[in-house]
C-alpha positions as CSV (number, residue, x, y, z in Angstrom):
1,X,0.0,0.0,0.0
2,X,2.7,2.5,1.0
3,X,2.6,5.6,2.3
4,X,0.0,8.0,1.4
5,X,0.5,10.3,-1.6
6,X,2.6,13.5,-1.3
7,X,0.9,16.9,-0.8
8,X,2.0,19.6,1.8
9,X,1.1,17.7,4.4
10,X,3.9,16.2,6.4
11,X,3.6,12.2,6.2
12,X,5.6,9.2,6.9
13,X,5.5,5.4,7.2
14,X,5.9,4.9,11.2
15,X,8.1,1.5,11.2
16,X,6.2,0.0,14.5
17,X,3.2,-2.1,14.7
18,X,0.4,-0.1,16.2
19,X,-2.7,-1.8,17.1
20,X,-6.2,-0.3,18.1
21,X,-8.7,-1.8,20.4
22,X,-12.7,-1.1,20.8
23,X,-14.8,-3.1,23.8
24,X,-11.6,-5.5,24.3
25,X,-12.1,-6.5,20.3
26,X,-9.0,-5.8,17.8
27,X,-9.7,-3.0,15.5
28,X,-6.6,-2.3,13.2
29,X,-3.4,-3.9,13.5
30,X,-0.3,-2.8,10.9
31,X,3.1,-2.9,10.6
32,X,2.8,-0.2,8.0
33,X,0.9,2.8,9.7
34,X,1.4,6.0,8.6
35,X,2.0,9.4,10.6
36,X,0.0,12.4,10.0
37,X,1.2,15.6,11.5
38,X,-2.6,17.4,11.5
39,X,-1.3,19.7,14.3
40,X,2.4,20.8,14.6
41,X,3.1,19.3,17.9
42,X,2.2,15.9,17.6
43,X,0.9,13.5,14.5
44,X,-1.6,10.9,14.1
45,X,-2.0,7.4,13.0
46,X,-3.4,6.2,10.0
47,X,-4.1,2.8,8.9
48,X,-4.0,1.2,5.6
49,X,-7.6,0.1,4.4
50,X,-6.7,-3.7,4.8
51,X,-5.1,-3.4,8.3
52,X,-8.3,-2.8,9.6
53,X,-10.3,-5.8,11.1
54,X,-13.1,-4.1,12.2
55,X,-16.7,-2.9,10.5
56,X,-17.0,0.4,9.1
57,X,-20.4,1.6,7.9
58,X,-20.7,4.6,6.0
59,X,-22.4,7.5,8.1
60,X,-22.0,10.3,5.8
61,X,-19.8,13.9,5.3
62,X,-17.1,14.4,7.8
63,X,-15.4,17.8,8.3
64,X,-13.0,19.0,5.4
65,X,-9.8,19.6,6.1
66,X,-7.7,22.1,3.5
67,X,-5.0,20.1,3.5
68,X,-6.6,16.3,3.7
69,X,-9.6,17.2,1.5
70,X,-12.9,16.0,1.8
71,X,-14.2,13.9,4.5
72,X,-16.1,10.1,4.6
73,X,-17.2,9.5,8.1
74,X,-17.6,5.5,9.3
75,X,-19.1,3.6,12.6
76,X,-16.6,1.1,13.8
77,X,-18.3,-1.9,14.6
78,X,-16.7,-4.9,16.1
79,X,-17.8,-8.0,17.9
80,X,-20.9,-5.9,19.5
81,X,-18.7,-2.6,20.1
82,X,-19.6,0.4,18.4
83,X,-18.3,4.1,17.8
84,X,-20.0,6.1,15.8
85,X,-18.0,8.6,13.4
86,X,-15.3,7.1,14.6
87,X,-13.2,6.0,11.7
88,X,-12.1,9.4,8.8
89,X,-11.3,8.4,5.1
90,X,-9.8,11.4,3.6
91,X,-9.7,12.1,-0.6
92,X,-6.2,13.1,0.0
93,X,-5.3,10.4,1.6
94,X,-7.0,7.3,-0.3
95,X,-6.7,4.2,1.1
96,X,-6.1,4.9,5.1
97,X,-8.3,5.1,7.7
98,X,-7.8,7.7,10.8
99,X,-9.5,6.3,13.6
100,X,-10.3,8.8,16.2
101,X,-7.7,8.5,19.0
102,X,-10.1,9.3,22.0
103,X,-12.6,6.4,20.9
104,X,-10.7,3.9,21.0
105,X,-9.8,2.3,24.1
106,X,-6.3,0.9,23.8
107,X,-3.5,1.7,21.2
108,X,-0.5,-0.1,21.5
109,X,3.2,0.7,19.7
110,X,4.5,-2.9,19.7
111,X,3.6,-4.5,22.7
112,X,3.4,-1.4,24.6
113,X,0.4,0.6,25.4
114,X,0.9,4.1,24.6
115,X,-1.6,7.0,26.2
116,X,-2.7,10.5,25.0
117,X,-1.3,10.3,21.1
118,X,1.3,8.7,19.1
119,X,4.8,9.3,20.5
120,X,6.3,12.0,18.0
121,X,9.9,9.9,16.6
122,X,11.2,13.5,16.5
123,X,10.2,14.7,20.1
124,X,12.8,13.4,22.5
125,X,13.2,13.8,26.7
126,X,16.5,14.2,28.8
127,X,16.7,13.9,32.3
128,X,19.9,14.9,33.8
129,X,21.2,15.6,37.6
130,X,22.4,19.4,38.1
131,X,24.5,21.4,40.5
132,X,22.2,24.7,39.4
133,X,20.6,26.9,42.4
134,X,17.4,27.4,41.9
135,X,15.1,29.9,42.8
136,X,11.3,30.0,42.0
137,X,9.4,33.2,43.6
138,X,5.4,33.9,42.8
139,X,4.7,37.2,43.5
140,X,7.9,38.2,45.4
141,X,7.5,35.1,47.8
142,X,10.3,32.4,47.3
143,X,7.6,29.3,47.1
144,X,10.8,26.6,46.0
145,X,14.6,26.9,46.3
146,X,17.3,23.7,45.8
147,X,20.7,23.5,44.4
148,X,20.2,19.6,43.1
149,X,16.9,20.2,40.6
150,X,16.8,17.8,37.5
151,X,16.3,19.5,34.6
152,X,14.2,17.9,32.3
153,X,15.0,18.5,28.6
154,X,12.2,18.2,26.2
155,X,12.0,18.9,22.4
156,X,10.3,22.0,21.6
157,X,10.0,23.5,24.4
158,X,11.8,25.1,27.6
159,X,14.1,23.3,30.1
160,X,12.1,22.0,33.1
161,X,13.2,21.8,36.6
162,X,12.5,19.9,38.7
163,X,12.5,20.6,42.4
164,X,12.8,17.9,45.5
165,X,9.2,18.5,47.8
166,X,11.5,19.3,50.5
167,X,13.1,22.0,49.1
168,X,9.6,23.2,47.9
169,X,7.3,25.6,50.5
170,X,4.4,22.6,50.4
171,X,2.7,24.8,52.8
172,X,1.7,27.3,50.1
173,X,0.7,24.7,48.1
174,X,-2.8,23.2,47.1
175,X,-3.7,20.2,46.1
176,X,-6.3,20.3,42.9
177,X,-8.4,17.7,40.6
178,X,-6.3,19.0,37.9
179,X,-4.7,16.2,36.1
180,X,-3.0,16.1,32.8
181,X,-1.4,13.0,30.2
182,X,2.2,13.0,28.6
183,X,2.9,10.0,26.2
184,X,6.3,10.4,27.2
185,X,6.0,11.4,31.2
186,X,2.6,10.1,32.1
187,X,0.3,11.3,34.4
188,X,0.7,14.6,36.4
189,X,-1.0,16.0,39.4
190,X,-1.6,19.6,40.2
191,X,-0.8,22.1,42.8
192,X,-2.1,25.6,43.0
193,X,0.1,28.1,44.8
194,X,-1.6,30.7,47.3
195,X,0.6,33.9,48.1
196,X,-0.1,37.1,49.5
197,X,-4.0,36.1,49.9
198,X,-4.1,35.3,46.4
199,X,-4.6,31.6,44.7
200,X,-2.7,31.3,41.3
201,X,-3.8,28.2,40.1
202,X,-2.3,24.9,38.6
203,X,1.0,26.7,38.7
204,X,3.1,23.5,39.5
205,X,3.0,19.6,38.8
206,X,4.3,16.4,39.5
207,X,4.4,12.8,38.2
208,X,4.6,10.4,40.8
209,X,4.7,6.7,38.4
210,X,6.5,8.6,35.3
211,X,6.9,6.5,32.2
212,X,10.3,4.6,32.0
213,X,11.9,7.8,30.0
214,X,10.7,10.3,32.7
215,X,11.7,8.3,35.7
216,X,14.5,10.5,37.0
217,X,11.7,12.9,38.1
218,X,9.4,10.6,40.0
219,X,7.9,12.9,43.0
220,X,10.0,15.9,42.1
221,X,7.7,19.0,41.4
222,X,7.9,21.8,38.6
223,X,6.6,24.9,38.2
224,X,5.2,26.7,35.5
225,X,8.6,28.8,33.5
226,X,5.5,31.0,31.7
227,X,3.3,32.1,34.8
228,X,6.2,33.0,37.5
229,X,9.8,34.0,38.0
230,X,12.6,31.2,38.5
231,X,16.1,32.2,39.1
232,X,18.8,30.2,38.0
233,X,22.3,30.5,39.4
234,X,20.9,34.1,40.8
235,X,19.8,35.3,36.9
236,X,16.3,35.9,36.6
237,X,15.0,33.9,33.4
238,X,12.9,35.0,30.8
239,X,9.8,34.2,30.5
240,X,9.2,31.6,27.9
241,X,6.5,31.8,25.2
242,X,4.8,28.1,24.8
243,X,1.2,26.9,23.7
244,X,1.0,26.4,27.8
């Protein structure tokens, strides 16, 4: 089948076998999925026509995109499971299916299960141990301070640090529902950070199970470089500009 055909979207053939699942039932299982960047930061999978096992029935127009052309939306049906809409055929992209991420309810790169989106091949995460002092302050109150963070590295966007809870003011901190999902870190919990009678919220995070690349900052917490001030080595840094 190959990949699909060249336009100015950004394509390639992934390499890994990625498997969906619906209801516990096997929906789509390739050795030759393709990546779709739809978005700049991340891309999607899709599936050549004969890789998938499941039922699609026609439901009618999806959403055009510009650069994917018109849209064919499909129920997935397998073994009694059902999601309507859930499967996109694309004019140009004939012959693949893009099955909606969110309906599904495994995907799996290899044999392991992979959460949130398709791991970008291009994205990559450091960890390393550093000597740095660093400062964080919200609002002119120093709320963390340590001189052994880990500095997480992550492409695309600004170097993370990563603070022991014990060098971190706890007591200003408040635990919130908040939770967010990294395909490369896992799942983080939220603090909110109340200074000088005011709450600034979800302003610092934490993974405490990280995935196997992230492990080096199991428990450690990290505050938000866009919404405060963090010192490093007593130079105030800038502020960074990110789509967080």
């Amino acid at each position: 089948m190959g990949t699909p055909r060249k336009t100015s979207l950004r394509t390639e053939e992934s390499g890994k076998r990625v498997r969906a699942y619906l209801g516990g039932h096997l929906v789509a299982d390739s050795t030759r999925p393709s990546l779709v960047w739809e978005i700049p930061y991340y891309p999607t999978y899709y599936f050549p026509e004969a890789d998938v096992r499941a039922e699609l029935v026609e439901d009618g127009p999806g959403t055009r995109s510009p650069s994917r052309g018109e849209a064919t939306a499909y129920t997935v049906k397998v073994d009694g499971a059902q999601a309507p809409g859930a499967a996109l055929l694309y004019t140009g992209l004939p012959g693949f299916v893009r099955l909606d991420w969110d309906a599904m309810d495994a995907w799996f790169e290899e044999d392991e299960e992979v959460f949130v989106h398709p791991r970008d091949p291009y994205t990559r995460v450091d960890v390393l141990a550093a000597s740095r002092h660093v400062r964080v302050e919200v609002d002119g109150v120093t709320v963390a301070e340590s001189s052994s963070p880990r500095l997480l590295f992550e492409t695309g966007l600004p170097v993370r640090y990563y603070l022991p809870k014990p060098h971190v003011r706890m007591d200003l901190l408040e635990h919130t529902d908040t939770a967010t999902h990294c395909p490369y870190k896992g799942t983080a919990e939220y603090w909110s950070v109340r200074v000088n009678g005011t709450l600034h919220e979800d302003l610092a995070w934490s993974y405490r199970t990280p995935l196997d690349e992230s492990r080096k900052v199991a428990g450690l917490v990290c505050f938000y470089n866009e919404k405060l001030d963090i010192f490093v080595d007593g130079v105030l840094q800038e502020r960074p500009k990110t789509k967080f």
